[in-house]
C-alpha positions, -999 to +999 in steps of 0.1 A: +715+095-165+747+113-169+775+095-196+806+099-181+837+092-211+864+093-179+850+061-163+861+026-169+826+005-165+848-024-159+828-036-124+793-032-143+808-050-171+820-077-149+782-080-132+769-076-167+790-108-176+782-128-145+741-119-149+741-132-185+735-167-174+704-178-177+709-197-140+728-169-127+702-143-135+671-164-118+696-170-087+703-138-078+662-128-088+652-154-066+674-140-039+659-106-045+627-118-032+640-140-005+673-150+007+679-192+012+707-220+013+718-240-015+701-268-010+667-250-018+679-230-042+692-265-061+660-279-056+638-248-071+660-249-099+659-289-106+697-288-109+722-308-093+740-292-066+772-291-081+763-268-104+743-247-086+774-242-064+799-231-095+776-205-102+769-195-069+813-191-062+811-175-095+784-146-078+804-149-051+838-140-061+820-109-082+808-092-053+772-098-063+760-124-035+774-132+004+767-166+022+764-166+057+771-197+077+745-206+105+748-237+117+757-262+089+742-241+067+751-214+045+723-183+034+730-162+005+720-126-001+723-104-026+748-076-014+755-056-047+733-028-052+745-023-087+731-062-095+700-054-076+694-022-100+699-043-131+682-074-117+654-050-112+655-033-145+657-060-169+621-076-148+602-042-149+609-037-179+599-076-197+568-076-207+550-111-217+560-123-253 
């Protein structure tokens, strides 16, 4: 890795910021694995769907996930590479407590 003291890092702080939730963080590894709608992700999370929705606009509006309407339905992805590589990172490197 090279340092580079001419960059900003503002768009990996802001995907830093938006993967420090605990809910955000196991959205976004959940789509990793496998993409879904709302209503399943709500309901593997136990949460109501209100708030899975905030935090889903909030990944959203970032640039980390996409929804795709089919039907009455809308599938998210994860479309940021950079959130992928840090998703990634933080799981491979975790080791059991």
């Amino acid at each position: 890795m090279t340092f580079d003291k001419t960059k900003t890092y503002e768009r990996e702080a802001d995907i830093l910021k938006a993967l420090g939730h605990p809910i955000r963080l196991k959205i976004v590894a959940g789509l990793l694995t496998e993409g879904c709608n709302v209503k399943k992700i709500w309901e593997c999370l136990g949460l109501p769907q209100a708030t899975v929705s905030q935090h889903l606009a909030l990944l959203k509006n970032k640039g980390i996930i996409e929804g795709r309407r089919t039907g009455v339905e809308v599938f998210y992805t994860v479309i940021s590479e950079d959130a992928r590589r840090i998703v990634e990172a933080v799981f491979q490197q975790s080791a059991p407590l």
